[in-house]
Each structure stands twice: as structure tokens, then as C-alpha cells.
N, C-alpha and C positions, 0 to 999 in steps of 0.2 A: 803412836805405835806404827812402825814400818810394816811392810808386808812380812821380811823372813819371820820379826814377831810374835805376829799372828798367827804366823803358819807352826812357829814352834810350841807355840802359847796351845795350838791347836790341837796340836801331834799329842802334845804331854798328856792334854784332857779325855786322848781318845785314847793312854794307858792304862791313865787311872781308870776309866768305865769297864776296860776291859779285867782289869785286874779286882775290879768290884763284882763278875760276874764269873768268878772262877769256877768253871767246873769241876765237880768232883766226883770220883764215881762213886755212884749208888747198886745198891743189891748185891747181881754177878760180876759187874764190872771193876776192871784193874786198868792198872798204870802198867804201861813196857817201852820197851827203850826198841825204835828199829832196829835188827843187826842191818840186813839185807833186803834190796829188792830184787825180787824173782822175775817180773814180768806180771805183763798183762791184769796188771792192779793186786798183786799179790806181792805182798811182802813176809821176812819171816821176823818175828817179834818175839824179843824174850822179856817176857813178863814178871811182873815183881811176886808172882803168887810160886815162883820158883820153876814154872814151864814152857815151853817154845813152842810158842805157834803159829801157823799156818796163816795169816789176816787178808782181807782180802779189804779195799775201799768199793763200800757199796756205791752201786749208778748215783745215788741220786747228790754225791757229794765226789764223782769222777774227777771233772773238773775244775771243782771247788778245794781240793784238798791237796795242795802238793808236797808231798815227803822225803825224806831226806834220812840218809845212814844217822842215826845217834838223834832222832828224835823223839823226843817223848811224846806218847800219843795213850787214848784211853780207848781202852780194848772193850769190846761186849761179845764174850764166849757165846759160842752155838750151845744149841740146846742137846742136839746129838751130837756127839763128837766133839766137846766144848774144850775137852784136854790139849785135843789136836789142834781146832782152828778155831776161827772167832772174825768180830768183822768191826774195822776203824771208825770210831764215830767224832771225833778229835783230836787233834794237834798243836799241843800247848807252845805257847810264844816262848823266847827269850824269858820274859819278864814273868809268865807267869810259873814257868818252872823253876826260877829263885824261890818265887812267892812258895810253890806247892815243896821246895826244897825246907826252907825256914819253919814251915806248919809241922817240918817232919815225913813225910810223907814220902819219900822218895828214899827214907833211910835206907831200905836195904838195896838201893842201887849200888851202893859202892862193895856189897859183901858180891856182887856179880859182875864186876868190870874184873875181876880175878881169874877169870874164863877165857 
């Protein structure tokens, strides 16, 4: 087996682990789509619960999290003001928003690209 082999043989093992560890939200948490980035770690998010809000990337995932217009990320609503804002705790890959696509889960994404 060659090096690029291994390296692809490698790549593939490190989808599948990741796509075995899908996260999903639990309790208050939703799925939303970025619209926009505001600045200063705030972005605004329209959420599949049918509301727009406020998100902000907490410190301890600043650096670790880079986002991007149109990606799908999993929301955890504030406790005050949870309608308004909320704060990013993930950012689903390519492969795994097929996956979360196919489980159904993202259905009423397409009833909101109509906006």
C-alpha cells in the first residue's frame, strides 16, 4: 500500500467515526441554517423552530469553530430571551448534514429557503 493509500484509506475512517458520532439535538436545542455574520462572534441564525436569532460562538469554542453563510450548526437557546438569542455549540460537516438530511431532520429547511 502506497502512502496516498493510506492517507485516503485514512481520511475515509476518520468520516465514518465521525458520522458514527452524530450529534443531535436534545431538549431546547435546534438545528439552523447561518444567514449572516454580524461581527464580533455573533452571527444571525434562522432556526428550524421557525425564529431568527441572535447566536453568539461561546469563548471556549472562539477559535475552534469557524463558520461560514449557509451552514448548519446546532443552536442552544438562552434561558432569558431564548426567542431572541442563543449560543453555537456545533457545526455539522458536509457529510454529516447528508446524513442528518436522509434521517429527515432538516425537512423543513426547504419550506425556509422560500424567504
Amino acid at each position: 500500500m502506497s502512502k496516498k493509500e493510506k492517507e485516503e484509506q485514512a481520511r475515509r475512517e476518520a468520516i465514518e467515526e465521525e458520522l458514527r458520532r452524530l450529534r443531535l439535538p436534545r431538549g431546547k436545542q435546534t438545528l439552523g441554517v447561518l444567514e449572516s455574520r454580524l461581527g464580533g462572534s455573533r452571527c444571525s441564525i434562522r432556526c428550524l423552530d421557525g425564529k431568527t436569532r441572535v447566536c453568539r460562538i461561546p469563548g471556549r469554542l472562539k477559535r475552534k469553530l469557524w463558520v461560514r453563510e449557509g451552514d448548519i450548526v446546532l443552536i442552544e437557546p438562552w434561558e432569558l430571551s431564548g426567542d431572541d438569542k442563543g449560543d453555537i455549540i456545533f457545526k455539522y460537516s458536509k457529510a454529516q448534514t447528508q446524513l442528518l438530511k436522509r434521517k429527515g431532520l432538516l425537512d423543513k429547511l426547504d419550506e425556509f429557503d422560500q424567504f
